[in-house]
C-alpha positions in Angstrom: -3.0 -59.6 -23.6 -2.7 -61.8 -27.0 -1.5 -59.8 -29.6 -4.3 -59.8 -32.0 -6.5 -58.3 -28.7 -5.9 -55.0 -30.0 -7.1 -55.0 -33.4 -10.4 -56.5 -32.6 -12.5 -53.9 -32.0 -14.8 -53.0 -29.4 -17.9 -55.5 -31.0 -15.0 -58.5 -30.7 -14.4 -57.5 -27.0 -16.9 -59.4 -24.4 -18.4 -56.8 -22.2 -17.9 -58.7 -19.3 -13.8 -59.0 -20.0 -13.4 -55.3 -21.5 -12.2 -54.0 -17.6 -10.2 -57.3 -17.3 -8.8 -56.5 -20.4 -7.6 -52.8 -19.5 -6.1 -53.5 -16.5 -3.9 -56.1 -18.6 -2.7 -53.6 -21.3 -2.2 -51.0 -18.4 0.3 -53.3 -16.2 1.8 -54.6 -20.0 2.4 -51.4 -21.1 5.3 -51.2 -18.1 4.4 -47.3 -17.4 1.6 -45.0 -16.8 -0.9 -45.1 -19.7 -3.3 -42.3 -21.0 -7.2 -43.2 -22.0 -5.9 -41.9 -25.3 -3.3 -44.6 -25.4 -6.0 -47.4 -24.3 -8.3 -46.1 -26.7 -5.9 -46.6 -29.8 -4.6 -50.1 -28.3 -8.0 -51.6 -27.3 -10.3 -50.3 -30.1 -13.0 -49.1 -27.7 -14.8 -46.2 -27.3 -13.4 -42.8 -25.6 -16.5 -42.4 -23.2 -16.0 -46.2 -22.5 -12.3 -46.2 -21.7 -12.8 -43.2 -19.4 -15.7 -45.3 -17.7 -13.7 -48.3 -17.3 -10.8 -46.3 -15.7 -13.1 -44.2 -13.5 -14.0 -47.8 -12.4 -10.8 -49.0 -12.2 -9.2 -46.3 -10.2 -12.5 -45.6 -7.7 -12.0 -49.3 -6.8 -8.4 -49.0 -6.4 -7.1 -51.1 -9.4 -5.4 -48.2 -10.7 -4.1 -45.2 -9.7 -3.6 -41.9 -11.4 0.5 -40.7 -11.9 1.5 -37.7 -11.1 0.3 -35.6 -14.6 -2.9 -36.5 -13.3 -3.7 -37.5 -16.8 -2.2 -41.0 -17.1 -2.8 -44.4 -14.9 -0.7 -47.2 -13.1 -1.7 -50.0 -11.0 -3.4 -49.3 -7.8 -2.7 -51.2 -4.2 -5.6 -53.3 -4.9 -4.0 -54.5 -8.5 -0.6 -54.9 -6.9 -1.8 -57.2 -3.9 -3.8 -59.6 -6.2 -0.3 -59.3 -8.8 1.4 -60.5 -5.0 -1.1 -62.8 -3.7 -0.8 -64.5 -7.6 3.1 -64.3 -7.2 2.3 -65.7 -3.3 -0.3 -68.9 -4.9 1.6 -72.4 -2.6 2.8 -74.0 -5.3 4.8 -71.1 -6.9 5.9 -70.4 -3.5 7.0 -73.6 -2.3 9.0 -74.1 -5.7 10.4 -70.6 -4.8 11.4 -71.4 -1.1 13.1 -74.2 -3.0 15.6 -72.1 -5.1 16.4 -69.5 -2.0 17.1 -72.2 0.6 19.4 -73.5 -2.0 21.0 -70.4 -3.1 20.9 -69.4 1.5 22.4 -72.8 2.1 25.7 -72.3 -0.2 26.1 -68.6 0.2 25.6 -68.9 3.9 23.3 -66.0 4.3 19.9 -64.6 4.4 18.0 -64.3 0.9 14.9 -62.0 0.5 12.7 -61.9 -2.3 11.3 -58.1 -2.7 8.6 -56.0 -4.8 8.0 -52.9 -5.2 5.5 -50.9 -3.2 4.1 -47.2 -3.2 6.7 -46.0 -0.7 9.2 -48.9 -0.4 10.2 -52.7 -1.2 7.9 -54.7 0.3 9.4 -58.1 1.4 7.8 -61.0 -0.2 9.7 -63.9 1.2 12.8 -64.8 2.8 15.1 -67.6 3.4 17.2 -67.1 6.7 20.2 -67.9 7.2 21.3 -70.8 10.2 23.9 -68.5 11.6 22.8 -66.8 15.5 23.8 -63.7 14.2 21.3 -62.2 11.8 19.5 -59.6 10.7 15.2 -59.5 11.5 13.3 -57.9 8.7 10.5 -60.3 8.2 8.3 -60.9 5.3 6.0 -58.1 5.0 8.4 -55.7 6.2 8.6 -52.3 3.6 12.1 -50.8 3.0 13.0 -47.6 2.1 14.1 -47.1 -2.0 16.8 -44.8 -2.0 19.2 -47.0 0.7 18.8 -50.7 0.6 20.0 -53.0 -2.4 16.6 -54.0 -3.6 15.0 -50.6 -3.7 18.2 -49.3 -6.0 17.9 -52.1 -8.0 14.5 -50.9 -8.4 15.0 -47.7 -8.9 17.6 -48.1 -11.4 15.3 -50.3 -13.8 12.7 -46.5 -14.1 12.9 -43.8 -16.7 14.9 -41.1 -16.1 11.8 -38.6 -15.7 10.5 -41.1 -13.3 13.0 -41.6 -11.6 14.1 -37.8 -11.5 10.7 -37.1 -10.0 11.2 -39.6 -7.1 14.2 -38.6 -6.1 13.5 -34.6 -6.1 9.8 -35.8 -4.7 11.4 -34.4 -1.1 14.4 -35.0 1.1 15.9 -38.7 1.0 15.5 -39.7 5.0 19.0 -40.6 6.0 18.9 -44.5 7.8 22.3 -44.5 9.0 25.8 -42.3 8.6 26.4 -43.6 5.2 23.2 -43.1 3.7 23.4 -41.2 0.4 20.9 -38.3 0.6 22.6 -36.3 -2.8 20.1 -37.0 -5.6 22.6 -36.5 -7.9 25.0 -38.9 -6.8 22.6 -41.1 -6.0 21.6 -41.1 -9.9 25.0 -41.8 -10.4 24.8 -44.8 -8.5 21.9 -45.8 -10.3 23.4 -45.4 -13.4 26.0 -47.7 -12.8 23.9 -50.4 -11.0 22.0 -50.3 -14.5 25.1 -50.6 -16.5 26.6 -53.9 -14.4 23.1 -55.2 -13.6 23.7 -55.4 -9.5 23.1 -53.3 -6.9 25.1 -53.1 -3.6 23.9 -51.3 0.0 27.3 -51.0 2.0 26.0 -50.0 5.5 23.5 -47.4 4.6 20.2 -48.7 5.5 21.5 -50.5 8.7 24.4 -50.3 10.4 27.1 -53.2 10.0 24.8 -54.4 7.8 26.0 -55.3 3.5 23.7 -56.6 1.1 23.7 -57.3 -3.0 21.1 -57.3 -5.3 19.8 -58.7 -8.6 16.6 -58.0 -10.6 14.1 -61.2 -11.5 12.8 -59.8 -14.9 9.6 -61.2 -16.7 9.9 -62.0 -20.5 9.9 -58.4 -21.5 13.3 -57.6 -19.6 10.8 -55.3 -17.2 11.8 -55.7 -13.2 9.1 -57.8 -11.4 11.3 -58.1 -8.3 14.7 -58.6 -6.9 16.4 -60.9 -5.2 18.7 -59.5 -2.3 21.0 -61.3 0.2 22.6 -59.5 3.1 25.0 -60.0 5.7 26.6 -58.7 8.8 29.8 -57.3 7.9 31.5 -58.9 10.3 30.9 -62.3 8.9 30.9 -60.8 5.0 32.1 -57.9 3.3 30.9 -56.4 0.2 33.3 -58.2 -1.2 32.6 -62.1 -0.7 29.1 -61.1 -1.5 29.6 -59.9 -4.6 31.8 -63.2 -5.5 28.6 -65.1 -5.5 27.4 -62.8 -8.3 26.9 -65.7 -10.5 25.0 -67.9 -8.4 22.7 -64.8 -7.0 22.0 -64.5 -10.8 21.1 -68.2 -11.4 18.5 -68.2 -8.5 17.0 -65.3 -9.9 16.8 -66.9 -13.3 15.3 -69.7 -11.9 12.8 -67.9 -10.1 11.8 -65.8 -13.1 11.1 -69.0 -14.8 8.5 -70.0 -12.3 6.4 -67.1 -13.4 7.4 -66.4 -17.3 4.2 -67.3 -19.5 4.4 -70.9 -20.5 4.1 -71.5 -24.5 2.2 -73.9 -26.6 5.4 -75.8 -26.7 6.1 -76.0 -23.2 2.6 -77.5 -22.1 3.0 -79.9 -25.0 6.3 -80.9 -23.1 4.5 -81.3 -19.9 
């Protein structure tokens, strides 16, 4: 939303852009917001915020947390925020910087989002080895035991995230899956401190991945960028000496979608 949006007023706010409008200072805001909170930001009415969100959430746009007071993006607002991400030419420029970053690691590289229940897999480079692992584009991963969900998980607020994890009982994948809340927080806590996180057989057997988040301009987790391996051609190990280069492709691809400037179109 440009800054000066806000302190408009609802007679400077088209009719016709005011829902438009709220479902871009919901997704800005980077957590669940209350019509209170919209109402102070947007300058609009009470009785016409809660129409516009009774709008909003009927048509699945938005979506209600859990205090049943305050709203998130819906599934219909997160496909069209995929589907934008998805548009061919920010795609083929992002196939681009993953074959690249596949080719020279050696391994498969998936592009993830988050879902309602899982990481959903946008894209994915694979690797040219026989031996690899099928989890195709589309494909919804659990967040407790894979390298991009943790990554994911790590980047929430700690009563968000303590509400996930204590939601019910974390589904074991495999022997090695951690199913302790509290040392999975742990976990978390230290994937948020070195800015990686790691999955070390415990979605799939014999399988090891690493993953980075791709943040927008705000420092906020859009997606992540994973590569896996079978251990038998790569441990956890030579994965994470790639660090560095995982982090440039996910720099790169951030900068296909971080807002362009005055500036930069001058430049192009």
């Amino acid at each position: 939303m440009p800054e000066d949006q806000s302190s408009q007023g609802a007679d400077q706010i088209p009719t016709n852009l005011r829902l438009l409008i709220l479902l871009e200072e919901t997704v800005r805001a980077g957590v669940p917001v209350s019509p209170r909170t919209l109402v102070e930001h947007l300058g609009l009415p009470k009785a016409t915020i809660h129409r516009l969100l009774a709008t909003a959430e009927a048509e699945g746009f938005l979506q209600r947390d859990v205090d049943g007071r305050s709203y998130g993006p819906g599934q219909r607002l997160r496909m069209l925020a995929a589907n934008t991400l998805s548009s061919q030419r920010i795609r083929t420029d992002r196939l681009a910087i993953m074959k690249a970053l596949a080719d020279e690691i050696g391994e498969t590289c998936n592009l993830a989002t988050p879902g309602r229940y899982g990481m959903v897999y946008l894209d994915r480079v694979e690797t040219h080895w026989p031996l690899r692992i099928q989890l195709p584009a589309g494909t919804q991963v659990p967040f407790h035991c894979t390298a991009s969900g943790k990554m994911y998980l790590s980047s929430l607020r700690p009563d968000r995230l303590n509400r996930l994890l204590t939601s019910g009982p974390l589904q074991p994948q495999t022997s090695r899956t951690n199913t302790d809340p509290v040392s999975l927080a742990e976990e978390l806590s230290l994937t948020r401190r070195r800015g990686y996180s790691t999955d070390t057989e415990e979605f799939m057997d014999d399988m090891v991945a690493i993953a980075v988040p791709i943040e927008d301009n705000l420092g906020r987790l859009l997606s992540t960028l994973s590569v896996h391996a079978p251990k038998q051609r790569q441990s956890l190990v030579q994965l994470e000496r790639s660090l560095d280069r995982i982090r440039q492709a996910a720099d790169n691809l951030a900068s296909l979608v971080s807002p362009v400037t005055e500036d930069d179109d001058l430049r192009s």
